[in-house]
C-alpha positions in Angstrom: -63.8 -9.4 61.9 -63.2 -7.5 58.5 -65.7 -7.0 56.8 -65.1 -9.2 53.9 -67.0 -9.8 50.1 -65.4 -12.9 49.4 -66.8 -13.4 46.1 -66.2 -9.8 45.4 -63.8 -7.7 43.6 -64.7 -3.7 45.0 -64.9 -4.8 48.5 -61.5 -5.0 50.6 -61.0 -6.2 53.9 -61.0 -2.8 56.6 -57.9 -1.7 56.8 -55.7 -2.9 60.0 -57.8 -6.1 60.0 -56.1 -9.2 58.7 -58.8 -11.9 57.1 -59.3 -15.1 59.4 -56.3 -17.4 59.0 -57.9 -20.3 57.9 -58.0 -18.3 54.5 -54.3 -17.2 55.0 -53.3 -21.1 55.2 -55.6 -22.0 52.7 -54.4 -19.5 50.0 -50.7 -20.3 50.4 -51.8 -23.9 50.4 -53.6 -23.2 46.8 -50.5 -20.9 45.8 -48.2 -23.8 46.4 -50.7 -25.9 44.3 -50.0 -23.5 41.3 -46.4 -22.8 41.9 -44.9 -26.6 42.6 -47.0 -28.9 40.6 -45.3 -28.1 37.4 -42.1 -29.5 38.6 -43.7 -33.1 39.2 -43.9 -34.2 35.8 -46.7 -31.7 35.1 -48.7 -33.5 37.8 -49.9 -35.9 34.9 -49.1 -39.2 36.7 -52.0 -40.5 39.5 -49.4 -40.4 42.2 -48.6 -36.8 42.1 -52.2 -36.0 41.5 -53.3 -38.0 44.5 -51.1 -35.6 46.8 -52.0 -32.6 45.6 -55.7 -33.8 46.1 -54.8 -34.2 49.7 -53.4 -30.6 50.0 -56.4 -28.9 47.9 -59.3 -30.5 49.8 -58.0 -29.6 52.7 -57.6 -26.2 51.7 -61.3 -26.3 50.3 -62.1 -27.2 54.4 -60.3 -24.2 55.6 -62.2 -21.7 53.2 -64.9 -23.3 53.4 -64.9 -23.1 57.5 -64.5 -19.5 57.4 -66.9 -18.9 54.7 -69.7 -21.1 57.4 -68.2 -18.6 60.9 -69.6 -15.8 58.6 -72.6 -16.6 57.6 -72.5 -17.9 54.2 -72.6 -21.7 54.6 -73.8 -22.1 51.2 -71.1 -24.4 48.8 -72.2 -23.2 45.4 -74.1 -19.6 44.6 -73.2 -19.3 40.6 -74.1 -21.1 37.9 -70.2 -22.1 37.5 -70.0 -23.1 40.7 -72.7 -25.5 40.1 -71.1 -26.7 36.8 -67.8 -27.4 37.6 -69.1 -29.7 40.6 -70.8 -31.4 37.9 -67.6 -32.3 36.4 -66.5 -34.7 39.0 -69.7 -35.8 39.9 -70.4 -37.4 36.1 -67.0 -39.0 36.4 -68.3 -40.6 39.5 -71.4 -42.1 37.8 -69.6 -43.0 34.7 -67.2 -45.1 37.3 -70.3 -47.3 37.2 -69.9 -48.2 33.9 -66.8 -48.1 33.3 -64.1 -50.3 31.4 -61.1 -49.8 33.9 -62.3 -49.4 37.4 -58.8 -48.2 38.3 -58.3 -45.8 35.6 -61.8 -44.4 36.2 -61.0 -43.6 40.1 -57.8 -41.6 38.6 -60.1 -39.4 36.7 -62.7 -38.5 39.2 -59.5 -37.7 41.5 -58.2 -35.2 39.1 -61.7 -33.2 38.9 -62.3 -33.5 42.0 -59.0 -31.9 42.4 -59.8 -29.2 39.8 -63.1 -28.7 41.5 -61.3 -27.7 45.1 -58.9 -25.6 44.0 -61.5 -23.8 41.9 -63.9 -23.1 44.7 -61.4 -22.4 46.7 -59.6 -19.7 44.6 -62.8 -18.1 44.0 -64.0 -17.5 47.5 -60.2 -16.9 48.0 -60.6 -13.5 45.5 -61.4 -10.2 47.8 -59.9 -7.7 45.4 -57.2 -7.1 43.0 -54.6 -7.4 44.8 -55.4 -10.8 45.4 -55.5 -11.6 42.0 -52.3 -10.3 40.9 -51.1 -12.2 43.8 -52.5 -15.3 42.7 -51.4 -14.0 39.0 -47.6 -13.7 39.9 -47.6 -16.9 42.0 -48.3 -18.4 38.9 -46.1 -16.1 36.4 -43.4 -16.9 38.6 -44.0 -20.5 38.4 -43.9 -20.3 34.7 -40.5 -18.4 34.7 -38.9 -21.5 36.5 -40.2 -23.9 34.2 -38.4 -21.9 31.2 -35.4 -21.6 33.4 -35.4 -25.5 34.5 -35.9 -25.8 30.5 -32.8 -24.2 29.5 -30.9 -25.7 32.5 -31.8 -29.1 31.2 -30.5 -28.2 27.9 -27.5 -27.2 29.1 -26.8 -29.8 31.4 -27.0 -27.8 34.4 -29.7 -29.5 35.8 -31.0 -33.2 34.7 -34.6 -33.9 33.9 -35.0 -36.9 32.5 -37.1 -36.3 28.6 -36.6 -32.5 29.6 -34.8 -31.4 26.2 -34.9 -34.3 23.3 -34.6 -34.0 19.6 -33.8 -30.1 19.8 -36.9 -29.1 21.3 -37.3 -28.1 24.6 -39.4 -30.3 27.2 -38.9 -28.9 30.5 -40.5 -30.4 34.0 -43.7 -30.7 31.5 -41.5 -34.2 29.5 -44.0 -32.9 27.0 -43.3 -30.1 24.6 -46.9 -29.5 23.3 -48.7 -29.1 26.7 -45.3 -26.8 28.1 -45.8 -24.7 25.0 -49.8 -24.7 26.0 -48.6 -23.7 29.6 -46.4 -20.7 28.6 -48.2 -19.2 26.5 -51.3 -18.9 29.1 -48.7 -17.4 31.5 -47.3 -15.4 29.1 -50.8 -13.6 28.9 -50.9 -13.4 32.7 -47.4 -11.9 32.4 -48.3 -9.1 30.1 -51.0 -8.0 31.8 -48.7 -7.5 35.0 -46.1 -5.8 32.8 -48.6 -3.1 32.1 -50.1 -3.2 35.4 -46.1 -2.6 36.8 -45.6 0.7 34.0 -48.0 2.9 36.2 -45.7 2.3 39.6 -42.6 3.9 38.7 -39.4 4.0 40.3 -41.9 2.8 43.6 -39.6 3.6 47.1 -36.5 4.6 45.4 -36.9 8.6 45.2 -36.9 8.2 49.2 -33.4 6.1 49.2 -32.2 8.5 46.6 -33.2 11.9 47.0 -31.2 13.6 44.3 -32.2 10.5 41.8 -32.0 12.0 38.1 -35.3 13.3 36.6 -34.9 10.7 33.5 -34.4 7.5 36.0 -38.0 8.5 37.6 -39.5 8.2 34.4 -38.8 4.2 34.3 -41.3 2.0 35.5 -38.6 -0.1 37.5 -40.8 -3.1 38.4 -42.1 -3.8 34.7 -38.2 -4.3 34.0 -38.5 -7.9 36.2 -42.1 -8.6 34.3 -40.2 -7.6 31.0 -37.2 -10.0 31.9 -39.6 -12.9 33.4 -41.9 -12.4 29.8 -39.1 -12.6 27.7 -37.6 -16.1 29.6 -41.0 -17.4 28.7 -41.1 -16.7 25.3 -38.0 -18.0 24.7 -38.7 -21.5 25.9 -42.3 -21.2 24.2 -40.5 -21.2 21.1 -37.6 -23.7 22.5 -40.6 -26.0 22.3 -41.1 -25.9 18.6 -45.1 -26.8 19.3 -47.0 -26.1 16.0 -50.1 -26.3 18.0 -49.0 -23.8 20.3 -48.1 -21.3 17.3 -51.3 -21.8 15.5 -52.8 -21.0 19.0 -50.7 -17.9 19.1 -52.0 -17.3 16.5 -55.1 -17.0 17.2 -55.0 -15.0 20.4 -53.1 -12.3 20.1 -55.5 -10.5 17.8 -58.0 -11.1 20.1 -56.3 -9.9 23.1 -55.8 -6.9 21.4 -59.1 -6.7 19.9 -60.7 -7.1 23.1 -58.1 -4.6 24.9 -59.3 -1.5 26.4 -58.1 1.1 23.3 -55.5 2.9 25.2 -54.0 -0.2 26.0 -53.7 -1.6 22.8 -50.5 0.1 21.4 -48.3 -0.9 24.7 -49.4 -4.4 24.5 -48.4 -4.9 20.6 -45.2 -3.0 21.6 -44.2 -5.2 24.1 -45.3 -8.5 22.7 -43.3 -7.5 19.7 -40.4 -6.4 22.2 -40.2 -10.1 23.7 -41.1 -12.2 21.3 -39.0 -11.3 18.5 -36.2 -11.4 20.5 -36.8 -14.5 21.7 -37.4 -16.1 18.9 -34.2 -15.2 17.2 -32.0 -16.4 20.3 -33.4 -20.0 20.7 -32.6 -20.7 17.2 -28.9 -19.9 18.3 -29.7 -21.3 21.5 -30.7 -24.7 20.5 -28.1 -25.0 17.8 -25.0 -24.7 20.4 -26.7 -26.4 23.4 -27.3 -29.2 20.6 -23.2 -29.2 20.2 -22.8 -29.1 23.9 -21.3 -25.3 23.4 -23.4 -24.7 26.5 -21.1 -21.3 27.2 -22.3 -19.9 23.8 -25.8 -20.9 24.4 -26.2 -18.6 27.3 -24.8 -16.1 26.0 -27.1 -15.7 23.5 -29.4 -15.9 25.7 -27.9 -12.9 28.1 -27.5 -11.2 24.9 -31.3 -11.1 24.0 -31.6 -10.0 28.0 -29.9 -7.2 27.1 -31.8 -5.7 24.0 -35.0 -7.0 25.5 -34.3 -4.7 28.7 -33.0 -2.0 26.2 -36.1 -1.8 24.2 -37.7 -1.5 28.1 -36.0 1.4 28.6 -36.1 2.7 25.2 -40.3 2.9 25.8 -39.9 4.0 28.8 -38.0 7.3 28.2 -39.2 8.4 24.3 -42.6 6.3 23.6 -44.8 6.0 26.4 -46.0 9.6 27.3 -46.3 9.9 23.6 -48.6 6.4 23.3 -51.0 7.9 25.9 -51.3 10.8 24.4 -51.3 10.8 20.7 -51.5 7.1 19.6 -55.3 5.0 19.8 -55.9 2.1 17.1 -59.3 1.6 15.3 -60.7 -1.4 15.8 -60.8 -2.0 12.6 -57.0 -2.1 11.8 -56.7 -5.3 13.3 -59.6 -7.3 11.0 -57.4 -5.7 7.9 -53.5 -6.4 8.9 -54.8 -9.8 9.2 -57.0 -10.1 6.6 -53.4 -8.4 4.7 -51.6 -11.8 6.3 -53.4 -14.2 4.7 -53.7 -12.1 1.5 -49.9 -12.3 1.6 -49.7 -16.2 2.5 -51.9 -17.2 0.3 -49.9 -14.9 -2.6 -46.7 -16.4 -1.9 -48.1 -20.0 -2.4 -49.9 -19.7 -5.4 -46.8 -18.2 -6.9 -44.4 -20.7 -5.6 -46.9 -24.2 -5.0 -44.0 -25.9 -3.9 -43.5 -24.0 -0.5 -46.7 -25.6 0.4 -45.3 -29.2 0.7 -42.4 -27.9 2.5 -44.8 -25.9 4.9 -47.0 -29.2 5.3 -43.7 -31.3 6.0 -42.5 -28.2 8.5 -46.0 -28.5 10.2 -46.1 -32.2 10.7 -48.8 -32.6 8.6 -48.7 -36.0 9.2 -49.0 -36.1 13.2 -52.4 -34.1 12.4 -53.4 -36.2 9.9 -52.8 -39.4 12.2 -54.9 -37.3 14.6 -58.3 -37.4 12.4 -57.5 -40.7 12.6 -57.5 -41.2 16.3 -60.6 -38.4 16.5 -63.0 -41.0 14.1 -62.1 -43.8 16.6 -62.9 -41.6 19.2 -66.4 -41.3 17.7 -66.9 -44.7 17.1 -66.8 -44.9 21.2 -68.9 -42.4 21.7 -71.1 -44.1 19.3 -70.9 -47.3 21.2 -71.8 -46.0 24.4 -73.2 -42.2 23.8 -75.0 -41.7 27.0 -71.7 -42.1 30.0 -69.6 -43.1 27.6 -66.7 -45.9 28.7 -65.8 -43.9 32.3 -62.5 -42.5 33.0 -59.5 -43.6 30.9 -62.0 -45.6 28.9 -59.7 -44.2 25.7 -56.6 -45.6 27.4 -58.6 -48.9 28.1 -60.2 -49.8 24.7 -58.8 -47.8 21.9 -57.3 -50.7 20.5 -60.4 -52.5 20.1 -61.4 -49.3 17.5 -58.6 -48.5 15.8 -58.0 -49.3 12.1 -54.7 -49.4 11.9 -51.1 -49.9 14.4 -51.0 -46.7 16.4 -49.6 -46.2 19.9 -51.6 -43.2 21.9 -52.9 -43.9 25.1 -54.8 -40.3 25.1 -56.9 -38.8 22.1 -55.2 -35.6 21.7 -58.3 -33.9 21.7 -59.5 -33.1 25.1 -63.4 -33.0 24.1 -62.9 -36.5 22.3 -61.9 -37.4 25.6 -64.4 -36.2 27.5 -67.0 -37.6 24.8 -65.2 -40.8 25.1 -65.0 -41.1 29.0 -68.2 -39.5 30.0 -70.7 -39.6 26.5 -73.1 -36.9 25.8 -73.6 -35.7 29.5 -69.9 -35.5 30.0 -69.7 -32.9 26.7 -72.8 -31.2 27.8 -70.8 -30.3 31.4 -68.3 -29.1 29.5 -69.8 -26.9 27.3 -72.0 -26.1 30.2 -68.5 -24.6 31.8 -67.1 -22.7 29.0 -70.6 -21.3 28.4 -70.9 -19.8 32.2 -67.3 -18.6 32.1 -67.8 -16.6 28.9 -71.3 -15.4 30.2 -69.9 -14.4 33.5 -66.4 -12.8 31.5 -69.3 -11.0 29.3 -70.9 -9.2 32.3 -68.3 -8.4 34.0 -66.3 -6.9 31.0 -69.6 -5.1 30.0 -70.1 -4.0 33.6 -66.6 -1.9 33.5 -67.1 0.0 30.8 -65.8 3.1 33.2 -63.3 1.0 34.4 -60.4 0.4 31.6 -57.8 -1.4 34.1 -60.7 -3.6 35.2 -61.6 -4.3 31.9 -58.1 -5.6 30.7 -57.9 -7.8 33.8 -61.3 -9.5 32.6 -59.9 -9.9 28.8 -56.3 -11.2 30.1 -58.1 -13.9 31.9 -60.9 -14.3 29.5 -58.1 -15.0 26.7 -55.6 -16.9 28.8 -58.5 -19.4 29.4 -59.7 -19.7 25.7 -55.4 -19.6 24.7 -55.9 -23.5 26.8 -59.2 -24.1 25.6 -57.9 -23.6 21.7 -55.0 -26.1 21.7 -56.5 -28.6 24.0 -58.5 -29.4 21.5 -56.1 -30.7 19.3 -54.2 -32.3 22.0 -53.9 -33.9 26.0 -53.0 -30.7 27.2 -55.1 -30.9 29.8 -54.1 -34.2 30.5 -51.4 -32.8 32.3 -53.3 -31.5 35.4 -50.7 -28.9 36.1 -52.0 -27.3 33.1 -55.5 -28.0 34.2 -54.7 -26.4 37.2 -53.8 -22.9 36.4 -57.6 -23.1 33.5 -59.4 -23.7 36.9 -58.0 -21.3 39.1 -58.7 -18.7 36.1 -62.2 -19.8 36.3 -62.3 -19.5 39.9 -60.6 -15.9 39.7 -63.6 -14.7 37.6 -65.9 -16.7 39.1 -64.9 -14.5 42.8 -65.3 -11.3 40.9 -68.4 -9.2 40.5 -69.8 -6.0 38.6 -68.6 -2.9 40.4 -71.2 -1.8 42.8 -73.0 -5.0 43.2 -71.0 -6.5 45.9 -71.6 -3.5 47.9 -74.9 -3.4 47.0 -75.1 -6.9 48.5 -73.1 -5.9 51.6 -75.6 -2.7 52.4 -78.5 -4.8 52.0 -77.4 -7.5 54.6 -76.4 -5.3 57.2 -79.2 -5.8 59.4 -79.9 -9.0 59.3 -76.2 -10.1 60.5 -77.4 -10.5 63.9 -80.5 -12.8 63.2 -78.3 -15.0 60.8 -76.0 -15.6 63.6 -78.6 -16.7 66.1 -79.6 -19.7 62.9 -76.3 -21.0 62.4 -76.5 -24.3 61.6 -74.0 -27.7 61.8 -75.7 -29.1 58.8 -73.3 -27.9 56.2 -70.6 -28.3 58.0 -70.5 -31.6 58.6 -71.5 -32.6 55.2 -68.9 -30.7 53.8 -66.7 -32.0 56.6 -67.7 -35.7 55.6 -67.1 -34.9 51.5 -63.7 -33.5 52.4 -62.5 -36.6 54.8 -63.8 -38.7 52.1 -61.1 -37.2 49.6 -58.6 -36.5 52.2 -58.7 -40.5 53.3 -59.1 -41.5 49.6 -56.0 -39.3 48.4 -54.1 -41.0 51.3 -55.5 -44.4 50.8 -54.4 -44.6 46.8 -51.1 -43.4 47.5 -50.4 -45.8 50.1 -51.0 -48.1 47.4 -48.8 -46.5 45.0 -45.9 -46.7 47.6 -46.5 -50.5 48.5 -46.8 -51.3 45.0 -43.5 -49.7 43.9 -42.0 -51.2 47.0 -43.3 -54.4 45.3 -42.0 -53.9 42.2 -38.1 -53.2 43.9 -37.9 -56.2 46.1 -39.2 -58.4 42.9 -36.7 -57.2 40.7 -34.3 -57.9 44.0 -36.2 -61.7 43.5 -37.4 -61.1 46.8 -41.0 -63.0 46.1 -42.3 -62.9 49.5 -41.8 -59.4 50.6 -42.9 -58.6 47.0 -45.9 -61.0 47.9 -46.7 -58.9 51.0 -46.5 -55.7 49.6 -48.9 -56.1 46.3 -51.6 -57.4 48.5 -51.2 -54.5 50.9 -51.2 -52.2 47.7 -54.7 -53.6 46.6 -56.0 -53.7 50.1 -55.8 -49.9 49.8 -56.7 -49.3 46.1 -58.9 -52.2 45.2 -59.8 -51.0 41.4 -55.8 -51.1 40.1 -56.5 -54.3 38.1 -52.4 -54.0 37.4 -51.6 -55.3 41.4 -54.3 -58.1 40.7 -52.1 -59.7 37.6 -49.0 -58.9 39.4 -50.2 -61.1 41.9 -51.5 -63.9 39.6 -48.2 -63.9 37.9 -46.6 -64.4 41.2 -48.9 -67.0 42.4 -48.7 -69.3 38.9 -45.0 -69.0 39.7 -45.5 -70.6 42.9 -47.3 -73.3 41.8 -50.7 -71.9 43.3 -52.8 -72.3 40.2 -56.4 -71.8 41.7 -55.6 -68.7 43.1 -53.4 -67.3 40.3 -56.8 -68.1 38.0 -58.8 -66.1 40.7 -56.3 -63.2 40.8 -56.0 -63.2 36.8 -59.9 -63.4 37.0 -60.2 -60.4 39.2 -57.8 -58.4 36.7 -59.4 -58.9 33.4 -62.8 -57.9 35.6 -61.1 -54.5 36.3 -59.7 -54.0 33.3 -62.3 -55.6 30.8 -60.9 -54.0 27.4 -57.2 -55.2 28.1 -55.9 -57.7 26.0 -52.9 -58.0 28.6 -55.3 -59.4 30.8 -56.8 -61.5 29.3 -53.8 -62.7 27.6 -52.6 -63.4 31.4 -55.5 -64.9 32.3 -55.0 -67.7 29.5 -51.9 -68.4 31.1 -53.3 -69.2 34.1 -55.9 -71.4 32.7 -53.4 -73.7 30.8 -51.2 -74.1 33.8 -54.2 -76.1 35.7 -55.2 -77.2 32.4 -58.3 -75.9 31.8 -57.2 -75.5 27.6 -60.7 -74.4 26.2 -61.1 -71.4 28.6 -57.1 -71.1 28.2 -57.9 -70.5 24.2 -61.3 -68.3 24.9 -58.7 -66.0 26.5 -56.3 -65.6 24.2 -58.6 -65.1 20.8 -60.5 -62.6 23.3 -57.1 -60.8 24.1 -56.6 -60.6 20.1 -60.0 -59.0 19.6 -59.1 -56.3 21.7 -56.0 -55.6 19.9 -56.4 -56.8 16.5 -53.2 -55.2 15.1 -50.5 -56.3 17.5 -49.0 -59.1 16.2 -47.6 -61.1 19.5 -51.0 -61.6 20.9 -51.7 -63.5 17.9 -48.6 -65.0 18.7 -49.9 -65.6 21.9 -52.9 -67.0 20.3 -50.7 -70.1 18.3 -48.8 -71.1 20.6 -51.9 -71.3 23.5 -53.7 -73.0 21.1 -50.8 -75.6 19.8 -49.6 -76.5 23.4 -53.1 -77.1 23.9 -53.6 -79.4 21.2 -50.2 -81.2 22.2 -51.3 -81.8 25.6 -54.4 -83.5 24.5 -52.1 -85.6 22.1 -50.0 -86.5 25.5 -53.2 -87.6 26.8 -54.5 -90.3 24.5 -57.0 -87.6 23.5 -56.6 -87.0 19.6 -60.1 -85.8 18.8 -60.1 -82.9 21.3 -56.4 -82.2 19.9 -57.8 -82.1 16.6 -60.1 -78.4 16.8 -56.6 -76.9 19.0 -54.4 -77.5 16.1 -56.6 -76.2 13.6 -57.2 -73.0 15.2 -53.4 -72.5 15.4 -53.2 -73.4 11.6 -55.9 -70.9 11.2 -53.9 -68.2 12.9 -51.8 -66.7 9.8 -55.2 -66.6 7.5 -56.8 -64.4 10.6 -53.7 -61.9 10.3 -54.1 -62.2 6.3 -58.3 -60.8 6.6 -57.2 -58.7 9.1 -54.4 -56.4 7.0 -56.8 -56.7 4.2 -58.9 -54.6 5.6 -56.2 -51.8 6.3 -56.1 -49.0 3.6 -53.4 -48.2 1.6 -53.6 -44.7 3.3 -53.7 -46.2 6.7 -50.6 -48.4 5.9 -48.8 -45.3 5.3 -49.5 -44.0 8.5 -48.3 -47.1 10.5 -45.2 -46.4 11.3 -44.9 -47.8 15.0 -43.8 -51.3 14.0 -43.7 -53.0 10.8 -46.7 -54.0 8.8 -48.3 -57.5 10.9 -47.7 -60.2 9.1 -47.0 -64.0 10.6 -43.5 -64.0 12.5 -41.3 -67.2 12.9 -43.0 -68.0 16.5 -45.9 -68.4 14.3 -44.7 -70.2 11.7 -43.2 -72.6 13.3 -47.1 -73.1 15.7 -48.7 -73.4 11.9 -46.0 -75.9 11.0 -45.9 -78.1 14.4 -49.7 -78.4 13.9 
C-alpha cells in the first residue's frame, strides 16, 4: 500500500501505486457533491439536502474505513476538526429546546452534511494535485451555473425564477447568494489561471514538430481558465447583487495584498482582463435578452469571448516575460490607490450632494435599511433565549412574534443573527471558534512557505475565497443555500488536509518503526462507532425523504380529491418524519372534514406542539375546537394565533369571526350570559388593531410595504356589527 500522508500536502502517494479505492469512490462521491448540488435549487430546500446527506456520509464511511486499515483510527486530530463537529452537535442539543421540532431536524441535517463532506475532503487532500482537482471540479461547476444563467435568459433552457426583473438568478432562484457563489469560484478560477501560464503549449510540440516559436510561447491551458473566468464574471454581474460588489470590493485588494509579490501584477492584469469585459457585455446582454433579441444577446456575449481571449494572447506574447522580470509592486501601492478611491468618491459627492441620493436609491438603501430592522429582532431572540437560543429555524418559526412592523422574511439575512438566533451564545461561540482555527491554521501555513511562492498563493486563494463567503453572509442567507455552504466547507477541509512543508515527513520518518506494533493493536472500537454514527444519518437521510415523497404524494391525490389515499399517505409521511408539524395539521384538516372531531383536535393538538410559535397552528387548532364545540378553548386559540403574528390582519379576522360564531351558538342555546363575554371580545377586535398600529413608527410605516397598513377589513366589520 502507498505510502500515503493523508492530511498532508508534501507527501504523495509512491509512484505506480494507486490509493485504496474506498478513497477513489469516496472523492468522486464528494466531487459530485460540489459539482451537481448547485443545479438543485442551490440545495436550499430539506429534500435535496436530505439526499445529498445520504451520499456524503457514506462517503465519510469509505474514508474513514481506509483511514482505520492504516492505522489512524482517530476521527478528529486538529482543532478544526474538533470545531466543526461541534457545529452539528449544538444543533442537536438546541433540538431540545426548540420551537419547531421539524425545522430544527432540517438544520442539524445540513451541518451534519457540512461536517461529512469537510472531514472527508480533508483526509481526501494528499498533495496538490488533489486540490486543484477538487478546485476545478468546483470551477467547472461554477462555469455551468453562469452558462445555465444565460441559457435561462435566453430561453434556451427553462428554470423556473432563473432570470426575473433583469437580473440573473440561475439554478441558485436567488441572485444574492449566485453572486456570493461566483465570486468564490471566480477566486478559485484565478488561481488556476496562473497555475495553467507555467504549462505551456503542454503535448503539442510532440503532435506538431515544426510548431512556430511564437505559438510555444502561449500558455494554451490558461486560455480555457481565461474563457471559464470570464463566463463567470459575466453572470456575477448579470446578478446585479450590491452585496456581492461591496464584497468585491473588499477582496480583491486583499488578494493582492496577500499575493506572493511576483504574482501580483498577473493577477491585477487578468482580473482587469475579465471583468471589464464582462461587465460591459451584460449590460448589452441583459438589455436584448430583456427584448427577447436573444440572437444579439449572444453575440455580445461571443464578442467579449473574443477580446477576452485576445487580451490572453496579447499577455502571452509582449507582457509576461517582461512582468517576471522587470515589474514587482510595493506593498504599499495598494493602501494608497485605495485610499486615492475614496479620496475621489468622497470628492465627487461633496461637490455634487445630489449623486448621493441617487447612489443610495441605486444601492437599495432601503432593502438594507429594512435589514437593521430584521437584525434588532433578531437580538431581541437572542435576548429571550441567549444560552441555545430557539433551535434550528427558530427565526423561520417566531419572527413574527418580534417584529415591529409587516415584513415577510422567513431567514435573517445575516448568517451570524441566525446562528445567534437558532443556537444562542454557544452556537456564535462555535462559529467564531471555526473562522478563528481556519485563519490560525491559513496563518501557519502561509508563514510556513515563505520559500515556497506557489504554495503560498494557494493558501491566500483559499484563505480569501473563504472570507469572500464569510463577508457577504453576513449581510444575507447566503449560506442558507447549502450549495454555497458546501463549497466554504470543503475550502476548510482543503486547508485543514494541508501541512507546513517538512512536517508531514517529519511525521512519516518518525512512525516508521512502529508500523508493525500498531498493526498487531488494531481495534474494532472506532469502527463501529463511526459505523453506528454513519447508519444513523444514512437511515435518517433515507427515513425524512420517504416522508417528503409520501407527503407530496399526499398533496397530488388531495388536490385529485382523492381523501383516502391522501389519508394513507400523510400518516405514512409522519410515521417516517415524526417532527414535520405541517403533515400533523394536514391530517387534522382532513379528519374535521370527515366529521372525526376528536381526532382532528388531537392531530391539530400534536401540530401546534411541533410548531409552538405558529399562528397557523394554532389558528387550525381553534377550528377544530369549535367544530366539537369546545368555544372557550376555540377563542384561547385564535387570540393566541394573533399574538404570534400581531401585524397580519386575517388572523384577527380569524379572531372575530371565532369569537362571534361562538357567541351565536350560545345564543342558539338558550345561553345568553355565556354569549355575552364572546361578543364583546369580537367588538373588541378593531380597538386591538387600533393599539396595535399605534405603536408602529412613522419610519416603520414607511418600510411596510408587503400589504397595506392593518386596519379592520369588511369580514371584520361586519363580526363588530353582528355583535
Amino acid at each position: 500500500m502507498a505510502r500515503v500522508q493523508v492530511k498532508g500536502m508534501t507527501i504523495a502517494p509512491e509512484k505506480g501505486v494507486p490509493l485504496p479505492f474506498s478513497h477513489i469512490v469516496a472523492f468522486w462521491s464528494v466531487a459530485g457533491l460540489l459539482f451537481f448540488t448547485p443545479f438543485f435549487r442551490g440545495l436550499f430546500f430539506p429534500m435535496e439536502q436530505e439526499r445529498a446527506l445520504i451520499v456524503a456520509a457514506l462517503s465519510f464511511w469509505l474514508v474513514y474505513f481506509g483511514q482505520w486499515v492504516r492505522q489512524r483510527p482517530k476521527l478528529n486530530e486538529h482543532a478544526l476538526d474538533w470545531m466543526v463537529l461541534c457545529l452539528p452537535a449544538v444543533y442537536v442539543i438546541s433540538s431540545l429546546v426548540a420551537v419547531n421540532q421539524g425545522l430544527a431536524v432540517n438544520e442539524i441535517v445540513k451541518t451534519a452534511l457540512y461536517f461529512t463532506v469537510f472531514w472527508t475532503v480533508s483526509r481526501l487532500v494528499t498533495g496538490e494535485e488533489v486540490v486543484c482537482r477538487l478546485l476545478t471540479v468546483i470551477w467547472a461547476s461554477g462555469i455551468f451555473v453562469s452558462l445555465a444563467g444565460l441559457a435561462t435568459a435566453t430561453g434556451i433552457i427553462f428554470i423556473r425564477d432563473g432570470f426575473m426583473g433583469g437580473r440573473i438568478y440561475s439554478s441558485f432562484q436567488y441572485p444574492n447568494a449566485l453572486a456570493n457563489y461566483l465570486l468564490c469560484v471566480l477566486v478559485l478560477g484565478v488561481y488556476l489561471w496562473f497555475r495553467a501560464l507555467g504549462r505551456g503549449t503542454g503535448n503539442l510540440n510532440q503532435i506538431w514538430p515544426v510548431m512556430p516559436s511564437w505559438l510555444n510561447r502561449l500558455s494554451l491551458v490558461s486560455y480555457l481558465y481565461t474563457a471559464g473566468n470570464y463566463f463567470i464574471t459575466v453572470v456575477f454581474w448579470g446578478a446585479k447583487s450590491n452585496g456581492g460588489i461591496l464584497t468585491l470590493a473588499v477582496i480583491s485588494p486583499l488578494l493582492l495584498l496577500g499575493a506572493p509579490k511576483g504574482k501580483r501584477v498577473p493577477l491585477f492584469l487578468h482580473a482587469l482582463a475579465v471583468g471589464i469585459p464582462g461587465l460591459l457585455v451584460v449590460l448589452k446582454f441583459i438589455n436584448e435578452a430583456s427584448a427577447n433579441r436573444y440572437d444579439l444577446a449572444w453575440l455580445w456575449v461571443f464578442l467579449g469571448l473574443v477580446v477576452v481571449v485576445g487580451l490572453q494572447a496579447l499577455y502571452d506574447l509582449l507582457l509576461k516575460e517582461k512582468i517576471k522580470i522587470k515589474l514587482k509592486v510595493p506593498t504599499w501601492v495598494f493602501g494608497a490607490g485605495i485610499g486615492a478611491v475614496a479620496a475621489a468618491g468622497a470628492g465627487v459627492l461633496a461637490l455634487r450632494p445630489d449623486l448621493l441620493q441617487r447612489f443610495l436609491t441605486l444601492i437599495h438603501f432601503r432593502n438594507a435599511t429594512e435589514r437593521l430592522h430584521f437584525y434588532r429582532d433578531a437580538l431581541e431572540m437572542i435576548a429571550a433565549r441567549p444560552l441555545l437560543g430557539w433551535g434550528g429555524g427558530g427565526w423561520q418559526e417566531a419572527y413574527r412574534a418580534f417584529q415591529h412592523y409587516l415584513y415577510n422574511s422567513t431567514q435573517v439575512h445575516g448568517f451570524y443573527f441566525q446562528v445567534g438566533v437558532e443556537t444562542g451564545i454557544i452556537g456564535l461561540l462555535i462559529i467564531a471558534g471555526i473562522w478563528l482555527a481556519f485563519l490560525v491554521k491559513a496563518h501557519r501555513l502561509y508563514h510556513g512557505a515563505k520559500n515556497d511562492p506557489d504554495r503560498r498563493l494557494l493558501i491566500w486563494v483559499l484563505t480569501v475565497a473563504a472570507l469572500s463567503v464569510a463577508i457577504h453572509s453576513a449581510v444575507d442567507f447566503n449560506l442558507s443555500l447549502s450549495a454555497l455552504a458546501l463549497v466554504l466547507f470543503a475550502i476548510f477541509g482543503i486547508l485543514n488536509g494541508l501541512k507546513p512543508a517538512g512536517e508531514a515527513q517529519a511525521e512519516e520518518l518518525q512512525g516508521k518503526p512502529k508500523k508493525k506494533k500498531k498493526k498487531q493493536e488494531l481495534k474494532i472500537g472506532p469502527l463501529v462507532a463511526v459505523s453506528v454514527l454513519t447508519l444513523v444519518l444514512v437511515l435518517g437521510g433515507l427515513s425524512l425523504a420517504a416522508a417528503g415523497n409520501y407527503a407530496f404524494s399526499a398533496d397530488s391525490a388531495l388536490r385529485g380529491n382523492n381523501l383516502e389515499k391522501g389519508l394513507q399517505n400523510l400518516q405514512r409521511a409522519r410515521k417516517y418524519n415524526p417532527f414535520n408539524s405541517e403533515y400533523d395539521a394536514m391530517l387534522a384538516r382532513i379528519y374535521q372534514a370527515q366529521g372525526k372531531g376528536e381526532q382532528a383536535i388531537k392531530t391539530a393538538a400534536a401540530a401546534a406542539a411541533k410548531s409552538k410559535y405558529s399562528a397557523a397552528r394554532h389558528a387550525e387548532l381553534a377550528s377544530a375546537y369549535q367544530s366539537t364545540g369546545d368555544f372557550e378553548k376555540a377563542v384561547l386559540q385564535a387570540r393566541k394565533a394573533v399574538s404570534l403574528a400581531p401585524f397580519q390582519v386575517h388572523w384577527y379576522e380569524n379572531l372575530s369571526r371565532t369569537c362571534f360564531v361562538s357567541g351565536y351558538m350560545m345564543l342558539n342555546d338558550k345561553k345568553p350570559e355565556k354569549a355575552k363575554p364572546f361578543f364583546e371580545q369580537a367588538a373588541a377586535v378593531p380597538k386591538e388593531i387600533g393599539d396595535r398600529m399605534a405603536k408602529v413608527t412613522p419610519k416603520e410605516r414607511e418600510l411596510w410595504v408587503v400589504a397595506p397598513l392593518m386596519d379592520v377589513t369588511p369580514s371584520i366589520a361586519i363580526n363588530t356589527g353582528g355583535a
